[in-house]
C-alpha positions in Angstrom: 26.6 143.5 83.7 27.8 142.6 87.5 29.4 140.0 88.6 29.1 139.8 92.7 32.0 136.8 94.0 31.7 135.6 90.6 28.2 135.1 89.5 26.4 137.3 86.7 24.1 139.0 89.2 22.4 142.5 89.9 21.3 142.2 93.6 23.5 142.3 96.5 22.2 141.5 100.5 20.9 144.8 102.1 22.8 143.9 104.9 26.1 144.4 103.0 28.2 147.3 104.6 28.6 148.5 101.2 25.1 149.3 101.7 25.0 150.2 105.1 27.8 151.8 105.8 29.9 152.7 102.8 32.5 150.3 104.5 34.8 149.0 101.3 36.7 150.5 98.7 37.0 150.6 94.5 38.9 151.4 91.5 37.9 152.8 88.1 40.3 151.5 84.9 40.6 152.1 81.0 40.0 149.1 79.1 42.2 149.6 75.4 42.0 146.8 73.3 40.9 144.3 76.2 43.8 145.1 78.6 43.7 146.6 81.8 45.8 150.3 81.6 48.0 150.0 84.4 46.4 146.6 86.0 49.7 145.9 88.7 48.6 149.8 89.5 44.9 149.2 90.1 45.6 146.0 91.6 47.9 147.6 94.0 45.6 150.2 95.1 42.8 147.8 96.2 45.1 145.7 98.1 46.8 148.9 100.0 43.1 150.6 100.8 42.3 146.7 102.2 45.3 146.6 104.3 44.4 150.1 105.8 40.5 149.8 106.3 41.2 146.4 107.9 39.1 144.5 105.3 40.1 140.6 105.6 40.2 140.5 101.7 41.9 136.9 100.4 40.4 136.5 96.9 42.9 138.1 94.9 43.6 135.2 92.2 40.1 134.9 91.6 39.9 139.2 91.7 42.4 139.3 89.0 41.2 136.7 86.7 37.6 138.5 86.7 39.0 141.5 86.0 41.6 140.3 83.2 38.0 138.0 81.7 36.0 141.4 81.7 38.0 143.4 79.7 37.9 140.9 77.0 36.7 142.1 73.9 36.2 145.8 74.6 38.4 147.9 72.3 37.6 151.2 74.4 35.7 150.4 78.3 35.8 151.1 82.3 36.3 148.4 84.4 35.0 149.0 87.8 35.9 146.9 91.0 34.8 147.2 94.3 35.7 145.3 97.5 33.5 145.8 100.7 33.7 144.1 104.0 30.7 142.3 102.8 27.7 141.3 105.6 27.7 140.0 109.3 25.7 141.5 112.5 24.3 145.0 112.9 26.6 148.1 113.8 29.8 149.2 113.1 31.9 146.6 114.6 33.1 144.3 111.6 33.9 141.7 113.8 31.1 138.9 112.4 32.4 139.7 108.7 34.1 136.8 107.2 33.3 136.9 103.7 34.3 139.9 101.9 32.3 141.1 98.8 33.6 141.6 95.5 31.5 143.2 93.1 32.8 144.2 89.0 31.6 145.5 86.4 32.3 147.0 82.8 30.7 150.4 80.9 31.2 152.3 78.2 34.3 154.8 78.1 32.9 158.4 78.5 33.2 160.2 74.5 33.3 163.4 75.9 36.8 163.0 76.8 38.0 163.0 73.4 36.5 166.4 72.7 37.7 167.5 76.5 41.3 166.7 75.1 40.8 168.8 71.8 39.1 171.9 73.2 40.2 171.9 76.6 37.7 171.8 79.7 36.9 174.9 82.5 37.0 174.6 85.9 35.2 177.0 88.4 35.6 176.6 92.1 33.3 174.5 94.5 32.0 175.8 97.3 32.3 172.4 98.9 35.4 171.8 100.5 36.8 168.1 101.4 37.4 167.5 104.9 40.8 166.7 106.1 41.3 163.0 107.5 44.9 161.5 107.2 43.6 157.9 107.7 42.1 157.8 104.7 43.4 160.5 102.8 44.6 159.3 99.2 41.9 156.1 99.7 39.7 155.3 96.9 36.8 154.4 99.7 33.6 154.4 99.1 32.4 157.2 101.4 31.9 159.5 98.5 28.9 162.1 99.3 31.6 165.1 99.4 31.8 164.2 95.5 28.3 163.8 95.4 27.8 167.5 96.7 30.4 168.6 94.5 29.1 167.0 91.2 25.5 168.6 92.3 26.4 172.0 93.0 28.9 171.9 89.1 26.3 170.5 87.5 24.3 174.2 88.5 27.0 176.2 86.5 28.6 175.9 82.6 31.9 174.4 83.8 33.4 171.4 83.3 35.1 170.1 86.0 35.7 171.8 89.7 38.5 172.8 91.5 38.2 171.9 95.2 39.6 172.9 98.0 39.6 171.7 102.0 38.4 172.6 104.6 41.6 174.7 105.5 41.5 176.4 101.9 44.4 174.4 100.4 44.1 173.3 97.1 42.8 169.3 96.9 41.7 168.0 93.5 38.8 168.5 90.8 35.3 166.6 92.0 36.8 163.2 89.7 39.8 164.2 88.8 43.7 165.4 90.5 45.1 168.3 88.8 49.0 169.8 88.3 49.4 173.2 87.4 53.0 174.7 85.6 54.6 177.7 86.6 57.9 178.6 84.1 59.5 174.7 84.5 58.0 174.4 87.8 54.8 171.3 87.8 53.5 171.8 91.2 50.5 168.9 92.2 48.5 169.3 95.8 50.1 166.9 98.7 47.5 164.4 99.5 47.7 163.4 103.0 45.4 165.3 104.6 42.6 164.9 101.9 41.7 164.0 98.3 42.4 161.0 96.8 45.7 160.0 94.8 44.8 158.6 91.4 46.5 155.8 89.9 47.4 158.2 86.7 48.5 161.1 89.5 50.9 158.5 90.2 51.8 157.4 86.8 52.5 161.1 86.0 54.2 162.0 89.0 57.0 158.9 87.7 57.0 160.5 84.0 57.4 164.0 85.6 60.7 162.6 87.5 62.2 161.6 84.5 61.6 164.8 82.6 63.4 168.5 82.4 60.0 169.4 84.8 61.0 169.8 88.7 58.0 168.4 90.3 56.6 169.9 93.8 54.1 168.6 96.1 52.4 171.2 98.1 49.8 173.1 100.0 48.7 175.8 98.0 45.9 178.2 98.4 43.7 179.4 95.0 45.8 182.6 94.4 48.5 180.0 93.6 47.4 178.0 90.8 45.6 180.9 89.6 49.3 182.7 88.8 49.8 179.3 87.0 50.9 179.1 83.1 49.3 175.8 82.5 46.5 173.8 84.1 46.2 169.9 83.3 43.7 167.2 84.9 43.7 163.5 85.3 42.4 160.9 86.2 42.6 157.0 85.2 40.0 156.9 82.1 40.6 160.7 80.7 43.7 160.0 80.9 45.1 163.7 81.0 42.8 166.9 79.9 44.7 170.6 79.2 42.2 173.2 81.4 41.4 176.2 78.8 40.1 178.4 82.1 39.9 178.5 85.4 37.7 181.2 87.2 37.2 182.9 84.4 41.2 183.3 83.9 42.7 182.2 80.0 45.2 179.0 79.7 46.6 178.7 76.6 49.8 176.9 77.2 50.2 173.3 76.7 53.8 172.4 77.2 52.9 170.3 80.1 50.2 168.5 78.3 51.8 167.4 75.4 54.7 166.1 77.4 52.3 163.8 79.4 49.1 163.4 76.8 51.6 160.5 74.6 53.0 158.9 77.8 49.6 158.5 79.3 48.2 157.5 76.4 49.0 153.5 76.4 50.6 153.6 80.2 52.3 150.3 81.4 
């Protein structure tokens, strides 16, 4: 089910720059029980990627209700919301835009993250790299064909996930998914403003990781890095955190750093 500005609908104008232009922005969230894991979060990052594409958006009490009345009654769910600058005039220019679109929606929570978390996923290395933009690096917009190249060219080989770099060779993220890697007491997590995309349970582990005996590092890294690392963990905002069992063909068999954040991100507030 959608619901488009608050009607129960599956059609939305051509001339939306959704459409057109990929000209909005979204967020993915885990539905337990009906809540919204880490809603303020979510919330948060719609109304910071708004502010810094310039998107007039002034529905937020009636965004919030929506998203609070759809994740009624699922135990387990995703929540999707998206915010575009909505329709008005041909080209780029925004300028005859005055009603922005909101568009929601809810799905089933992906299973195969339970087994991911048991077993452990692999990761093998894209040849895709993300370009590097710094105003909109760490956005959740909805230019997304990079991922869309990336999610093609893994879905050619056995692994699970991907580990992608930029276009300078650093170190970015997984295709849907940020990643931290452990070296001795060392977490290490790529810096973010040049590309990728920094996920609301990046966030929520970078604040657990502050408060723990782990010294946390952002950085630029290159692949020989995190491919001298101990332990390998993904996340994103539904998985919540996955331990990686390989990367490149290279064993990981340490968990220490998963099962520090695996309970904390579990139910995250």
């Amino acid at each position: 089910m959608f619901l488009i500005n608050g009607r129960e609908q599956n059609l939305l104008a051509a001339s939306d720059r959704a459409t057109q232009f990929g000209d909005g922005c979204f967020t993915t969230a885990r539905i337990i029980d009906g809540e919204i894991c880490l809603f303020a979060a979510h919330l948060a990052r719609l109304q910071d990627a708004c502010q810094k594409l310039l998107i007039p958006f002034e529905q937020w009490p009636e965004l919030q209700d929506e998203m609070k009345i759809l994740a009624q009654g699922h135990a387990r769910g995703v929540l999707k919301v998206i915010i575009s600058r909505g329709s008005g005039g041909r080209g780029y220019s925004g300028a005859n835009c005055h009603n922005a679109t909101r568009i929601l929606s809810v799905s089933a929570w992906p299973e195969h993250y339970d087994r991911w978390r048991h077993e452990g996923i692999t990761l093998a290395l894209s040849p895709v790299r993300l370009g590097r933009n710094p105003l909109l690096a760490g956005l959740k917009h909805l230019n997304r064909l990079e991922q869309v190249l990336i999610r093609s060219h893994l879905e050619q080989t056995d692994a699970d996930e991907a580990l992608v770099l930029d276009s300078e060779g650093w170190v970015t993220e997984c295709c849907a998914a940020n990643l931290f890697w452990r070296k001795g007491n060392v977490v290490y997590t790529p810096r973010l403003d040049q590309a990728g995309v920094n996920g609301i349970m990046r966030q929520f582990c970078i604040r657990m990781l502050a408060q723990s005996p782990f010294s946390l590092v952002e950085v630029y890294a290159g692949l020989e890095e995190i491919m001298q690392a101990d332990e390998i963990v993904v996340c994103n905002a539904l998985m919540p955190v996955i331990p990686v069992r390989s990367c490149g063909g290279t064993l990981l068999s340490s968990r220490l750093l998963f099962d520090f954040l695996a309970p904390l991100c579990e139910h995250p507030n």
